[in-house]
C-alpha positions in Angstrom: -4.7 4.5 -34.3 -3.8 7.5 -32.1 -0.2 9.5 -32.1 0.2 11.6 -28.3 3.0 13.9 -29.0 4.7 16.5 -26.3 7.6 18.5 -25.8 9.6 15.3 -23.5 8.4 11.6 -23.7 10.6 9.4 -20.7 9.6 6.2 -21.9 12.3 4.0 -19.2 12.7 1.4 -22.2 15.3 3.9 -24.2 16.2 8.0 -24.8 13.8 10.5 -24.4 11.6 10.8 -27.6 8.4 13.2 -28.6 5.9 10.8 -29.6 3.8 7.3 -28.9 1.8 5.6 -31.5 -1.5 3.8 -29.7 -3.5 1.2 -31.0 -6.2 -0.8 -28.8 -4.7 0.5 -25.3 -1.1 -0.6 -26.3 1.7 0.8 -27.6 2.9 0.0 -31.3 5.8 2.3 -31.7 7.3 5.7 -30.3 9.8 8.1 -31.8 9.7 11.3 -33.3 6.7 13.1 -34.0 7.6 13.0 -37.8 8.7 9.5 -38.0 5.4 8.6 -36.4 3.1 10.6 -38.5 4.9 8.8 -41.3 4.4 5.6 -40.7 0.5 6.2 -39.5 -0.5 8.8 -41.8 -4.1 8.6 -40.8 -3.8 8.9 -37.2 -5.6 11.0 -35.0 -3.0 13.4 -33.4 -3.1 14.4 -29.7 -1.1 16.9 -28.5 0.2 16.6 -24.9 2.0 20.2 -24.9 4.9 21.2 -23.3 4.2 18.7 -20.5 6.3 15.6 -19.5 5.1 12.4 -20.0 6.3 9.4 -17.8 4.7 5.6 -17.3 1.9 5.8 -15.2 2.8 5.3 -11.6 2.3 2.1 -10.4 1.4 2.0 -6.3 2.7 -1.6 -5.4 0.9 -1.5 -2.0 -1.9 0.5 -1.2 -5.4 -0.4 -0.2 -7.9 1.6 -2.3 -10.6 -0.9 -1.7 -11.0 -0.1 2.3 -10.7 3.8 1.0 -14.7 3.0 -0.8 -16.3 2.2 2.6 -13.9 4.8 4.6 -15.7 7.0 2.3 -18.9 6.1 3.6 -17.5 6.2 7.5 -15.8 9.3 9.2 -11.8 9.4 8.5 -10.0 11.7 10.6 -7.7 12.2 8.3 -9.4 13.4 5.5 -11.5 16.4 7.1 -10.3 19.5 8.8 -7.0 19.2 10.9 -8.0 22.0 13.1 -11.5 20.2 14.4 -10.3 18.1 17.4 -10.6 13.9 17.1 -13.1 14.2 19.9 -15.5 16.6 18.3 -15.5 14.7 14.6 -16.4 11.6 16.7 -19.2 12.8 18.4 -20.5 14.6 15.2 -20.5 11.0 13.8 -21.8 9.6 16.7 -25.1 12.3 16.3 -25.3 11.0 12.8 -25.2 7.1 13.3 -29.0 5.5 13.7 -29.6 4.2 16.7 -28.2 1.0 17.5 -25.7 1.5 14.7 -22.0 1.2 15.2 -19.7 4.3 15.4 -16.8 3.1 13.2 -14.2 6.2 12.8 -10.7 5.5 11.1 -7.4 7.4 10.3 -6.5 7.8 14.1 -3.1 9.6 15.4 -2.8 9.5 19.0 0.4 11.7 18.9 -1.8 14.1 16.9 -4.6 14.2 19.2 -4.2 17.2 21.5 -6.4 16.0 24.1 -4.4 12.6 24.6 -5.1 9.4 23.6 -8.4 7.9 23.1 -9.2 5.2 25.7 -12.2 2.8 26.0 -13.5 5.2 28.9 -13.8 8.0 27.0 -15.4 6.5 23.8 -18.3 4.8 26.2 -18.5 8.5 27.1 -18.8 9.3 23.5 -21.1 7.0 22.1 -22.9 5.4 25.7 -24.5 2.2 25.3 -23.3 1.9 21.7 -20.3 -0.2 20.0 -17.9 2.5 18.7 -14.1 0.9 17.2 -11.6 4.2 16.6 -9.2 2.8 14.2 -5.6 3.6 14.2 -4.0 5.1 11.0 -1.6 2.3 10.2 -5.0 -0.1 10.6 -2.7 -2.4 13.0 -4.1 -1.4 16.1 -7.4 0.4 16.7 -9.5 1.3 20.4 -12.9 0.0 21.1 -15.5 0.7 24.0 -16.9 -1.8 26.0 -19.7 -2.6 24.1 -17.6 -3.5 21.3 -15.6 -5.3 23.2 -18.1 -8.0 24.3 -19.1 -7.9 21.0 -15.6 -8.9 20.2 -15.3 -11.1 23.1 -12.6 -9.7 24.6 -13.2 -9.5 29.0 -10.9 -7.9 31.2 -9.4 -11.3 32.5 -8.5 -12.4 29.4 -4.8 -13.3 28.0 -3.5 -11.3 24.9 -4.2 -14.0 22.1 -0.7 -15.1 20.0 0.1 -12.5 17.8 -1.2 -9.7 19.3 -1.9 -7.8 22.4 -4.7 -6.0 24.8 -3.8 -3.0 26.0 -4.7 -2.8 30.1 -4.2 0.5 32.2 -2.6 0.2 35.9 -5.4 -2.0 37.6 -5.5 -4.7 34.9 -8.8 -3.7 33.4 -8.5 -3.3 29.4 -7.8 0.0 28.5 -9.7 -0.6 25.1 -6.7 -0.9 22.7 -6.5 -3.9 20.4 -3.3 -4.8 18.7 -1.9 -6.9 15.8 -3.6 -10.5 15.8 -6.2 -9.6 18.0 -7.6 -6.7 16.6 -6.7 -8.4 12.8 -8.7 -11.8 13.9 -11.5 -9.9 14.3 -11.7 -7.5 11.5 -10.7 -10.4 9.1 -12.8 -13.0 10.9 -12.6 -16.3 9.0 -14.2 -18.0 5.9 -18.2 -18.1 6.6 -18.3 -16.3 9.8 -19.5 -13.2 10.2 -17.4 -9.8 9.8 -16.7 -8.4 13.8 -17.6 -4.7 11.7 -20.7 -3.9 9.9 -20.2 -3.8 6.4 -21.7 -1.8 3.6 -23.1 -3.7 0.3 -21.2 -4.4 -2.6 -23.6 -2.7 -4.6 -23.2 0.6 -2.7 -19.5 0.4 -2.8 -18.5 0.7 -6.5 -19.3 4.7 -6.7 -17.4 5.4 -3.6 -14.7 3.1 -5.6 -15.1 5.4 -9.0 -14.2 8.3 -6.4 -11.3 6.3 -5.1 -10.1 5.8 -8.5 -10.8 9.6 -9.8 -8.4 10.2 -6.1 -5.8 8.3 -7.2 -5.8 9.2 -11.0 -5.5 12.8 -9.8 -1.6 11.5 -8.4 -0.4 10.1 -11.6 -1.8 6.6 -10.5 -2.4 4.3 -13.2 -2.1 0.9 -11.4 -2.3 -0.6 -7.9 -1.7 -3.9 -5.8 -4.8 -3.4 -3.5 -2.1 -5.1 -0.1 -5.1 -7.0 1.5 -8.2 -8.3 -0.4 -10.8 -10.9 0.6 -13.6 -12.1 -1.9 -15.4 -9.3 -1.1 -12.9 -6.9 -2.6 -13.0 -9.2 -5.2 -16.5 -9.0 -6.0 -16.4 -5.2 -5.9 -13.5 -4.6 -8.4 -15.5 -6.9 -10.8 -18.9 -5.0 -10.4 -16.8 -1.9 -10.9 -15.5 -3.4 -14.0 -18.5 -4.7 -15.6 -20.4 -1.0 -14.8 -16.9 0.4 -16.7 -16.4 2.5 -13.5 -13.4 0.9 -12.5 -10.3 2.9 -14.5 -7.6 1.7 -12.8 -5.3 -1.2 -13.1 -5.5 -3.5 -9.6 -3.9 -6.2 -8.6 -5.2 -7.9 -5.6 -3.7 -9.7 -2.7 -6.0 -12.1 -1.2 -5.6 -12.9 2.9 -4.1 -15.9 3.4 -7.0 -17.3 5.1 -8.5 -17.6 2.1 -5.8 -19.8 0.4 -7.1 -23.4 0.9 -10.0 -21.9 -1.6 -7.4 -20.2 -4.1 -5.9 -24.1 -3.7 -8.7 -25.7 -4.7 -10.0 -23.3 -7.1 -6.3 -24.3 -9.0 -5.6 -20.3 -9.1 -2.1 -19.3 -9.5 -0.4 -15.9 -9.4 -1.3 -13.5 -12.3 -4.9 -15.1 -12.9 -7.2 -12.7 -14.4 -6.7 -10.0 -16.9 -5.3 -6.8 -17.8 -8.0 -4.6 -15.0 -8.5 -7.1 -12.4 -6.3 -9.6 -11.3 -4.9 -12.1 -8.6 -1.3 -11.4 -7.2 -1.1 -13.7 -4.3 -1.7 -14.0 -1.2 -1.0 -11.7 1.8 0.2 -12.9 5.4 1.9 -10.9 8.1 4.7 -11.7 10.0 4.9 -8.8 12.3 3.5 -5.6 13.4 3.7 -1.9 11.9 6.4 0.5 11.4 5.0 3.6 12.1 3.0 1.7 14.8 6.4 0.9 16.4 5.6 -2.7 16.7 7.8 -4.4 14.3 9.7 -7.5 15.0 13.7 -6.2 15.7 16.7 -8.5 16.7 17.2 -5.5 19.1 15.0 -4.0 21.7 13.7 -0.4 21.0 11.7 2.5 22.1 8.2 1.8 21.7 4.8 2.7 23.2 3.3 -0.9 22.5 3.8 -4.6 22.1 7.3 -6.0 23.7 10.2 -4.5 24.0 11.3 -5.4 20.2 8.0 -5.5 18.4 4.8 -8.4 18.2 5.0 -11.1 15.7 2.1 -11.9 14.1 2.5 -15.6 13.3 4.9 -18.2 14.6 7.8 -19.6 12.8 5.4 -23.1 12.0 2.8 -21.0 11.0 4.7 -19.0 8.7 6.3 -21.8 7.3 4.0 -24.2 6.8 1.8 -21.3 5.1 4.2 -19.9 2.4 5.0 -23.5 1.8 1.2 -24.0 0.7 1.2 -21.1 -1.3 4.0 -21.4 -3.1 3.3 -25.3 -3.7 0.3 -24.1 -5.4 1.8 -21.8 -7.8 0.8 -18.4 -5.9 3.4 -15.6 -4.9 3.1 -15.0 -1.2 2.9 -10.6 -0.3 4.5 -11.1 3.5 4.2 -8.0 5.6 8.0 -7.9 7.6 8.9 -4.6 8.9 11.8 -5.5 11.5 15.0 -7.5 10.6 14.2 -10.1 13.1 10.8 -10.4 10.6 12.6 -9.9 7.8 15.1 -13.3 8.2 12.1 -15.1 9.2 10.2 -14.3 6.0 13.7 -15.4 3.7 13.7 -18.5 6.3 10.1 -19.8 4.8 10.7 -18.6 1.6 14.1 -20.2 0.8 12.4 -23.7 2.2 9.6 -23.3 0.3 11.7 -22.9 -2.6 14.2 -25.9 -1.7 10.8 -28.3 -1.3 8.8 -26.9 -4.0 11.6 -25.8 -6.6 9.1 -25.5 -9.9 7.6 -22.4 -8.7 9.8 -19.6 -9.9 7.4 -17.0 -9.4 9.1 -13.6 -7.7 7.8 -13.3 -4.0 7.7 -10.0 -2.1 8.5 -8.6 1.0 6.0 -5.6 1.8 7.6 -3.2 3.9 11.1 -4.9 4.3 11.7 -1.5 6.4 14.8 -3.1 7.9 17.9 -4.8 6.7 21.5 -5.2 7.2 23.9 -7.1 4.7 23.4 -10.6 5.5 19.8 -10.4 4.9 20.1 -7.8 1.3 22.4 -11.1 0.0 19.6 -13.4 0.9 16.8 -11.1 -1.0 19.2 -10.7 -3.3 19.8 -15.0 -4.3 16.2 -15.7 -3.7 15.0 -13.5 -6.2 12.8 -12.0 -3.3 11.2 -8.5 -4.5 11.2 -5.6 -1.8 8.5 -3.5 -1.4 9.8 -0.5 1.0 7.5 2.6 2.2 7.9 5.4 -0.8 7.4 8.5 1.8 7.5 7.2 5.2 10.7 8.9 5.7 9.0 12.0 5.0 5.6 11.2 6.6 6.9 9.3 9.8 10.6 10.6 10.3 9.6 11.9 13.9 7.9 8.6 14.8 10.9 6.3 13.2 13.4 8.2 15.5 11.1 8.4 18.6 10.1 4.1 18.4 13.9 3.1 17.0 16.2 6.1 18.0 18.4 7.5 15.7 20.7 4.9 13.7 18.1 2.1 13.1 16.0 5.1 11.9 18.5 6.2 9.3 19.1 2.8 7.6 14.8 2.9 7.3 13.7 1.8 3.9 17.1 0.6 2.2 16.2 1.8 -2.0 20.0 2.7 -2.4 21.1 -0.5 -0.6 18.8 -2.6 -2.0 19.3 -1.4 -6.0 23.2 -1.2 -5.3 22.5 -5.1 -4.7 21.2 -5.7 -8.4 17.8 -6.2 -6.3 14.7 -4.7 -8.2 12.5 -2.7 -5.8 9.0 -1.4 -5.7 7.2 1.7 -5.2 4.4 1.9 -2.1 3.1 4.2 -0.4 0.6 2.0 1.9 -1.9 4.7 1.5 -4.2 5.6 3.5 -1.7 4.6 6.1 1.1 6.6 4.4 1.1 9.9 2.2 -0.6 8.6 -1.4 1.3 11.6 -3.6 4.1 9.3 -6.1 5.6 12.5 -6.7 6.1 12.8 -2.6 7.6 9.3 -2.7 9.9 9.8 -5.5 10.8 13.4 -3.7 11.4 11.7 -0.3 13.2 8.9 -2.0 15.7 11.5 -4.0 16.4 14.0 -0.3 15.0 11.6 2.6 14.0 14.7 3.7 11.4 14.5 6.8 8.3 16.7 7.3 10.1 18.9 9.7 13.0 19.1 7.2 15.7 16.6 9.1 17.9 14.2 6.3 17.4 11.0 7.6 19.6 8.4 5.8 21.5 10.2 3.5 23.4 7.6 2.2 19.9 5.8 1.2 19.3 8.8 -1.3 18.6 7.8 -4.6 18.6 9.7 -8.4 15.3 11.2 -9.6 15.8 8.3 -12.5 16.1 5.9 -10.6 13.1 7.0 -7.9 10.9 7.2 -11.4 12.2 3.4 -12.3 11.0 2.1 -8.4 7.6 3.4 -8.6 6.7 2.5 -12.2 8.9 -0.8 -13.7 10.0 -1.6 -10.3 6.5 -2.2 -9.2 5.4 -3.7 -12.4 8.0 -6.6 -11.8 6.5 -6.8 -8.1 2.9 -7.6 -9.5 4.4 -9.8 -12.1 3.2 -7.5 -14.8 6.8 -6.4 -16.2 5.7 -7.6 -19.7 2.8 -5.1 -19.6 3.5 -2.0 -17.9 6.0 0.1 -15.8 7.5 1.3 -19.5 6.9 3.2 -22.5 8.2 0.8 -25.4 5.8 -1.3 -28.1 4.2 -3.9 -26.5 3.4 -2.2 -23.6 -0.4 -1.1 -22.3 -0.6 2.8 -23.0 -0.5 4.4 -19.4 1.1 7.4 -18.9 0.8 10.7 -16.3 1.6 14.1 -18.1 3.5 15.9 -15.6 4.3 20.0 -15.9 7.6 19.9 -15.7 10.5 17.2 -15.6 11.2 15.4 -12.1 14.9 15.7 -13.4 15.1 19.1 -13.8 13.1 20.2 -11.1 14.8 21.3 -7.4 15.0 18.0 -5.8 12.8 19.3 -2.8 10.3 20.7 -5.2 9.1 17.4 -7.1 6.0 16.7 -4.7 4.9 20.0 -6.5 5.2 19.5 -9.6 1.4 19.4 -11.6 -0.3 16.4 -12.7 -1.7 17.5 -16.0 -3.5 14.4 -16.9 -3.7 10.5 -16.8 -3.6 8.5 -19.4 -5.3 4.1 -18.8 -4.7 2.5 -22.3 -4.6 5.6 -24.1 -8.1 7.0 -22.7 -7.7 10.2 -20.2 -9.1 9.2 -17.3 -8.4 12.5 -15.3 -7.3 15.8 -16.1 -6.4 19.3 -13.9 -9.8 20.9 -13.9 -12.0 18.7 -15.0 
């Protein structure tokens, strides 16, 4: 038995208190630090300080697992901003053995101040040599031509359903892959061979320690890894039975792999407390900050048609969500656009009709955007909405520039969504969106962009009830309510020790308040300079 004890204890489940009594990873009881110490007289005592403690945050959607072999491949985004794309590339390319593919991810043409990467100038890069430059949002990436034949992609070839080939002004392909065509090949199907080289299981589960020590150092206690095949599977497990997995995941599985989910007779929530199965993850259309979503309206875009690509057709979709929910598993399906958004609800709510003794919550990840008529339909299907935590902050520029200015402001609905009685989860997408909760919880409170613009004001929410979407909210998204996302008895012990309260703190200012230490079952798992 263990009591943790600090100055302010926010436990969600009731008033503040000082103190949480620990046995086996859960929590038995919480109250004063006397009451405590009098019921459990031999404790061990561990004081917290002046710090304040809130349930561990609870990422909804992120995708840790890719993060374990990024860390094993150049990601623009994680090295020095000033070095130009072109240079990093070529320093990987000097690196790579011969014969080897140049993968490079993290990718921000806006950001590149030499333009845009094009398949001419990465054969001039890596000559001879397949090199694939992958977009930040990973729905889109640029290839050279030796990856394209790999790919099978030729110059006369149509855009395959769902997705798109970029051409310049003769008709020859420029080198860009989008949506379904560059998804198909990254996720190739059951038993076929992966269109990237892969690293081995074996050599992923230290980068995955790092991962997790990454995301510990945020306040991160659990995560839905967004899009999982048996591979991720396998790794998370290894991790586990090495005990270098500290983390919480959940796991959505790609829906190709759902006929052997079906006849494996797995259902949503199969696993246990580390590991475990969500559902399973489709997409109905393209990417937000991609400005490729499926709208009602036509927008602004550099890509795709006029109002966005989607990914899979209305049979498709249908008959899909039909099979997973028949089976018992919660479908994850990515909809950013409204149009995408009604057509999700429209599989969902026959699903549900057909199949009516599945009452498991399913998800909408993104749900980005959404007018009245389709918040009531979330809303009576018991749908669960999992918007963008910091897009607002991370994106703004590229929201306005791809949807103009009023579609931009309505962006990620929280306060339209909860004023709906709807519960909504915390995501940050990461590494296609800032990772920090406290960002999220800060953009959520001030929808405040990078640049300082308020976009959406009337979408602010209360630093209460930012806390609640990014710990219980996504805890009922994963279909772990009963475990996590609180501080009450019952309830695993995960907790973040912050330096000061997100309450009290300037509302601008709570990306910068200190992560002290995290807390998995009642074991530290990270600490400020350690």
């Amino acid at each position: 038995m263990r009591i943790f004890h600090a100055r302010t204890i926010t436990t969600l489940a009731g008033p503040q208190t000082q103190a949480l009594a620990v046995l086996a990873g859960r929590i038995v009881a919480t109250g004063d630090l006397a009451e405590l110490t009098a019921a459990f007289p031999t404790a061990v005592r561990t004081d917290l300080g002046d710090g304040h403690v809130v349930p561990g945050f609870h990422d909804a959607h992120c995708h840790p697992s890719c993060l374990a072999e990024t860390k094993l491949r150049l990601h623009l985004g994680s090295g020095d901003i000033s070095v130009p794309p072109r240079e990093c590339i070529a320093a990987a390319v000097a690196t790579t053995p011969p014969g080897g593919w140049v993968t490079v991810e993290g990718y921000d043409p806006r950001a590149d101040p030499e333009g845009r990467l094009d398949r001419a100038a990465l054969d001039a890069l890596a000559p001879g040599r397949p090199m694939v430059v992958i977009h930040f949002s990973c729905h889109m990436a640029v290839a050279n031509s030796p990856a394209l034949e790999l790919a099978g992609f030729r110059d006369g070839d149509p855009a395959p359903a769902g997705g798109d080939l970029g051409r310049d002004a003769t008709g020859r392909l420029d080198g860009w892959i989008y949506e379904r065509a560059w998804f198909d090949e990254w996720y190739r199907a059951v038993g076929e061979p992966e269109f990237l080289p892969s690293h081995r299981i074996e050599d992923l589960v230290e980068p995955l320690a790092e991962v997790c020590a990454d995301l510990h150092a945020t306040g991160i206690t659990s995560w839905c890894d967004a899009l999982a095949t048996p591979k991720e599977l396998r790794l998370y497990q290894l991790a586990s039975e090495r005990g270098r997995l500290t983390a919480r995941v959940g796991m959505l599985l790609w829906y190709r792999y759902l006929d052997e989910l079906r006849r494996a007779g797995l259902r949503a929530g199969f696993g246990d407390e580390w590991v475990r199965v969500v559902g399973v993850k489709l997409m109905a259309d393209g990417a937000l900050a991609g400005g490729t979503c499926l709208c009602s309206r036509p927008y602004r875009a550099e890509t795709g048609g006029d109002n966005g690509i989607q990914l899979m057709d209305d049979e498709e979709l249908a008959a899909t969500v039909e099979a997973a929910h028949a089976a018992g598993l919660r479908v994850g399906v990515h909809a950013n656009g409204d149009l995408a958004v009604g057509k999700v609800l429209d599989a969902i709510e026959r699903a549900r009709a057909l199949h009516p003794q599945n009452t498991v919550n399913h998800r909408i990840e993104h749900c980005s955007m959404v007018d009245d008529a389709l918040v009531e339909r979330i809303r009576h299907s018991g749908v669960t909405p999992v918007p963008f935590g910091s897009f607002v902050h991370g994106h703004g520029a590229k929201l306005i520039g791809y949807y103009g200015d009023e579609r931009a402001e309505q962006v990620c609905a929280h306060r339209t969504l909860l004023d709906a009685g709807i519960t909504v989860a915390g995501s940050s997408d990461y590494p296609a969106g800032p990772l920090n909760p406290l960002l999220a919880i800060q953009t959520m409170v001030t929808r405040r962009t990078a640049d300082g613009r308020v976009l959406g004001a009337d979408q602010r929410l209360t630093a209460a009830q930012a806390l609640e979407v990014y710990t219980a909210g996504s805890a009922h998204a994963t279909g772990e309510s009963h475990l996590k996302g609180r501080l009450a008895p019952g309830m695993l012990a995960d907790f973040v020790v912050l330096g000061a309260s997100p309450f009290d703190t300037d509302a601008d200012g709570i990306s910068e308040i200190p992560v002290r230490s995290t807390w998995v079952g009642g074991r530290r798992v990270w600490s400020a300079g350690s």
